[in-house]
Rosetta silent file (secondary structure, phi, psi, omega in degrees, C-alpha in Angstrom):
SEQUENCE: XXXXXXXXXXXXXXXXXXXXXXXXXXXXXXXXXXXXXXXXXXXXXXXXXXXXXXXXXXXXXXXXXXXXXXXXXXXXXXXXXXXXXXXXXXXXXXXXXXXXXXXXXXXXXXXXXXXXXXXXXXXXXX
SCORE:     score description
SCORE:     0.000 S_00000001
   1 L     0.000  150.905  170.113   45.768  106.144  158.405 S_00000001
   2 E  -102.195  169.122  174.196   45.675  104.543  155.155 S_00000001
   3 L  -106.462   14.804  168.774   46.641  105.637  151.650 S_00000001
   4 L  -140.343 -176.671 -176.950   43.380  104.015  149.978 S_00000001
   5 L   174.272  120.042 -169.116   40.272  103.594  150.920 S_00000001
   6 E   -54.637  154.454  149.250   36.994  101.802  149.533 S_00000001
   7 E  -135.860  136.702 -178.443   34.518  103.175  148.071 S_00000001
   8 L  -130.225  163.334 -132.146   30.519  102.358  147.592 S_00000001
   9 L  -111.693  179.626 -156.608   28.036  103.502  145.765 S_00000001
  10 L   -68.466  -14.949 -163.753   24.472  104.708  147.259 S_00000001
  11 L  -115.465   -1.822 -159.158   23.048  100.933  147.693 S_00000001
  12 L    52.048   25.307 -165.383   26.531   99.930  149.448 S_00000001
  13 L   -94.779  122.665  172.418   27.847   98.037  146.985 S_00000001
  14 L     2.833  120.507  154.001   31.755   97.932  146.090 S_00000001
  15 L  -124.482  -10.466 -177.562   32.777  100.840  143.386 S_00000001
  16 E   153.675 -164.312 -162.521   36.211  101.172  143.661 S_00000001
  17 E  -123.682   99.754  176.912   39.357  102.339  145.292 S_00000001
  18 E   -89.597  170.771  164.259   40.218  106.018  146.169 S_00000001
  19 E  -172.525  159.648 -163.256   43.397  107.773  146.798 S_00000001
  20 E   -92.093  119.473 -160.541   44.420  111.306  147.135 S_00000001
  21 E   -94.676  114.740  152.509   46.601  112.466  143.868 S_00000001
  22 E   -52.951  -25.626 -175.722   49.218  115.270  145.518 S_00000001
  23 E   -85.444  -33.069 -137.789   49.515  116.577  142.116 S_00000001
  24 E  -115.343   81.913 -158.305   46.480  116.868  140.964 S_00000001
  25 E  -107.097  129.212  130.831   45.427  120.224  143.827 S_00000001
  26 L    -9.018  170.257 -162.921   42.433  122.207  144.515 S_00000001
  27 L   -98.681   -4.733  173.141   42.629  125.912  144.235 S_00000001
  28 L  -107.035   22.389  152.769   42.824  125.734  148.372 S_00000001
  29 L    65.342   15.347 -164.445   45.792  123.313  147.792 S_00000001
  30 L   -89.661  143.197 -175.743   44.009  120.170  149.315 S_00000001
  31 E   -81.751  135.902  170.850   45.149  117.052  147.074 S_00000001
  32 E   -53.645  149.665  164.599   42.156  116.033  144.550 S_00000001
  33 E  -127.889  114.708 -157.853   40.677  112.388  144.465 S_00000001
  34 E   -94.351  151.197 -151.336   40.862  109.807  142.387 S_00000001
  35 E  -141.796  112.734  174.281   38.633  106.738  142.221 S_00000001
  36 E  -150.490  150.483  176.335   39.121  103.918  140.331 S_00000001
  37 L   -43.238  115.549 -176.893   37.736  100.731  139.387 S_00000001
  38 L  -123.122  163.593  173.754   39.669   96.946  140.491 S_00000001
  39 L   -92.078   84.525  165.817   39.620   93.833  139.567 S_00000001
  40 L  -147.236  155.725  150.229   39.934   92.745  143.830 S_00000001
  41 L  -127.059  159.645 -174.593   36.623   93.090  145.668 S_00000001
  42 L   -72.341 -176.814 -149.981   36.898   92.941  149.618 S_00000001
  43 L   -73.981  144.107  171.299   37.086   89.803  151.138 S_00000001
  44 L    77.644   22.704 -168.981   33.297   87.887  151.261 S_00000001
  45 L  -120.237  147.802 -168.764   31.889   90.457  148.670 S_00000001
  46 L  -144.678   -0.024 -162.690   31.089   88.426  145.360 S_00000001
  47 L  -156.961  144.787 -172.661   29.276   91.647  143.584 S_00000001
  48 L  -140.345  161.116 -168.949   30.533   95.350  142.909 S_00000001
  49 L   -57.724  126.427 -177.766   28.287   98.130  141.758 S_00000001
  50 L   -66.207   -9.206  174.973   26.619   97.536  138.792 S_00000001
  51 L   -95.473   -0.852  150.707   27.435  100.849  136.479 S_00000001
  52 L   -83.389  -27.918  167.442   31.153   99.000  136.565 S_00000001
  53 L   -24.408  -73.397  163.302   30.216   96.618  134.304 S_00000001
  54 L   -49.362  -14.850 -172.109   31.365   98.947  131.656 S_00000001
  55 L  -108.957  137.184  174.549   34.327  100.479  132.690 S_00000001
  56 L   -63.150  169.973 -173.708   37.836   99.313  132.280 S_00000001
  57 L  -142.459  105.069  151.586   39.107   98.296  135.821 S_00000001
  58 L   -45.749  134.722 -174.309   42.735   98.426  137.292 S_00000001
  59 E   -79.297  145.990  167.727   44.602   95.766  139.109 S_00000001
  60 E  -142.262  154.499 -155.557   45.121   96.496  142.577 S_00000001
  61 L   -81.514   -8.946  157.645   47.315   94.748  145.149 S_00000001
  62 L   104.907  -38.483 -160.094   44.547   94.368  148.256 S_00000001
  63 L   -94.209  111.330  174.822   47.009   96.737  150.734 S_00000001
  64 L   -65.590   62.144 -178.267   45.525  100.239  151.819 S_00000001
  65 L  -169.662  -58.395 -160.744   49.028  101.238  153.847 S_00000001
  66 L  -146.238   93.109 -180.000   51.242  100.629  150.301 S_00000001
  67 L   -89.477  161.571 -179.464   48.351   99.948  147.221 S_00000001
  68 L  -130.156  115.385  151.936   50.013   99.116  143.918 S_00000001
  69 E  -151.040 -169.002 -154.711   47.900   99.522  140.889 S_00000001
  70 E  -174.737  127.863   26.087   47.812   99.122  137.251 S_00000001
  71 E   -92.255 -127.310 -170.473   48.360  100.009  134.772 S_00000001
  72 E   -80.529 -179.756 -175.331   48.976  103.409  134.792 S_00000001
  73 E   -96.467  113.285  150.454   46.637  106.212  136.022 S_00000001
  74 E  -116.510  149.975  172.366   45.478  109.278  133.622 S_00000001
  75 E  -151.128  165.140 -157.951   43.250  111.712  134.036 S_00000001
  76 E  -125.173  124.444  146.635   41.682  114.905  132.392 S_00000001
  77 E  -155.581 -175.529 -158.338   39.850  117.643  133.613 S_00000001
  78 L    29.283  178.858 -169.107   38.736  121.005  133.199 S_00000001
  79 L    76.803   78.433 -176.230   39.155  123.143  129.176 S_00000001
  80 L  -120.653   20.213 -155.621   35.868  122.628  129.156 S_00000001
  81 L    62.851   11.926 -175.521   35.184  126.019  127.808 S_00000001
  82 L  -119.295 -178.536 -174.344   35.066  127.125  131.193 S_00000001
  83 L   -53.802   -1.483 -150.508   37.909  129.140  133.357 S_00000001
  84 L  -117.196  102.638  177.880   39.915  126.238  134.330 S_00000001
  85 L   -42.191  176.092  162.411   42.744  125.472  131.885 S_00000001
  86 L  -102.311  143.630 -176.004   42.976  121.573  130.718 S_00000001
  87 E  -134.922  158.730 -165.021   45.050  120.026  133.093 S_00000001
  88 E  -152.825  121.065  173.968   46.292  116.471  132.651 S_00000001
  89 E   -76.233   92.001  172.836   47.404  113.430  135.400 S_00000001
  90 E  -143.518  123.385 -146.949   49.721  110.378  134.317 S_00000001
  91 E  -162.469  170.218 -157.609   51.397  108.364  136.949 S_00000001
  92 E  -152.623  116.438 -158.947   52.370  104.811  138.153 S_00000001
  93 E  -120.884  104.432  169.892   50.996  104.284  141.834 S_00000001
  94 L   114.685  -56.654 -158.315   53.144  101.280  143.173 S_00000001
  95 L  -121.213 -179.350  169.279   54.758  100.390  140.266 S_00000001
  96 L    68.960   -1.094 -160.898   57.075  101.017  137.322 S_00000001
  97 L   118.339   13.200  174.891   59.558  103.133  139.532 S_00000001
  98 L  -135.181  161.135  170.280   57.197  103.830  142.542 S_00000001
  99 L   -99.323  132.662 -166.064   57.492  101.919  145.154 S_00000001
 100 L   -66.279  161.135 -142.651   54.072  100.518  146.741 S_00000001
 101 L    45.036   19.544 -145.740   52.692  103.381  148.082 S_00000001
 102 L  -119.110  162.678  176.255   54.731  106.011  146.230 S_00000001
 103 E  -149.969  128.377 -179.287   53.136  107.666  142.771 S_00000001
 104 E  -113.768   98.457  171.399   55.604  108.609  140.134 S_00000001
 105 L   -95.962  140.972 -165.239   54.311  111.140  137.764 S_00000001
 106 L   -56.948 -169.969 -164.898   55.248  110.984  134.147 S_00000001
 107 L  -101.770    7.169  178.684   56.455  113.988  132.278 S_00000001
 108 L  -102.095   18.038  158.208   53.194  114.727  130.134 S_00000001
 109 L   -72.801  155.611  176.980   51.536  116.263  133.773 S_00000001
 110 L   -91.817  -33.706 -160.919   50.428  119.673  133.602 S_00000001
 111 L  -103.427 -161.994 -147.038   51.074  120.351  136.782 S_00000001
 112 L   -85.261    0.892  167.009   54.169  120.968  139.243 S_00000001
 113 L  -143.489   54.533  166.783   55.142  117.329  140.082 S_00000001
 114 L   -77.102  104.161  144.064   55.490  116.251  136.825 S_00000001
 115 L   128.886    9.168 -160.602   58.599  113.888  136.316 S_00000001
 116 L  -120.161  169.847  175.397   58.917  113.558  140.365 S_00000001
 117 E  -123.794  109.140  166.041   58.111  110.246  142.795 S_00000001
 118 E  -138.634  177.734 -176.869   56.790  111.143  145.921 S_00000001
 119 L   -38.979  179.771  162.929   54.754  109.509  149.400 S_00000001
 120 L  -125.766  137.365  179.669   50.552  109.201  148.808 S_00000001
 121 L   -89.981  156.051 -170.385   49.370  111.144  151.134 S_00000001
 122 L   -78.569  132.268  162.741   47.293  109.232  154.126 S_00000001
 123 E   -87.176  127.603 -150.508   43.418  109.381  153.241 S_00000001
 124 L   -86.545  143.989  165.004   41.389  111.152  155.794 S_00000001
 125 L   -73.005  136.819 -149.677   37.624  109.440  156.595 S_00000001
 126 L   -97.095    0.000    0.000   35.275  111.615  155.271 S_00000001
């Protein structure tokens, strides 16, 4: 199994890079997933989904078994006026004090593995 995986958009063109956040859990405890834009495209691909254009894009290191990217990762969701507190994701996947394939999250996480370095869990094919 790998700890990344590609991802493409409805026309099949390159959108990014997923990986499973441990921290970041469903309310059925399944790790959440985050998707994010690189500057690598796979090898003999010259074009990545056009609604990227706009969006900053993270370096990433080409290896799905131990990815490195950068810089760091944050992310926001829910206190949206709806039941679901704001909860908040900030971590160094690779780098900084992770080790590639390791995600070290910083101490402004909301949630329970704030301040800790652990594995990426292997991403299942959907």
């Amino acid at each position: 199994m790998s700890k990344a995986k590609i991802v493409r958009d409805s026309d099949g063109l390159f959108y990014g890079i997923k990986f499973l956040c441990p921290g970041c859990l469903w309310p059925d405890g399944r790790p959440d997933v985050h998707i994010l834009p690189v500057n690598w495209l796979p090898p003999g691909e010259t074009q990545e989904s056009p609604p990227l254009a706009a969006k900053p894009h993270w370096s990433f290191n080409g290896d799905f078994e131990r990815p490195v990217f950068g810089p760091s990762v944050l992310s926001w969701w829910g206190g949206d006026g709806t039941d679901m507190p704001l909860h908040r994701c900030h971590s160094f996947v690779g780098c900084n004090g992770a080790a590639p394939g390791q995600i070290t999250f910083l101490g402004d996480c909301t949630h329970a593995l704030a301040g800790q370095t652990v594995e990426l869990p292997d991403v299942e094919e959907p």
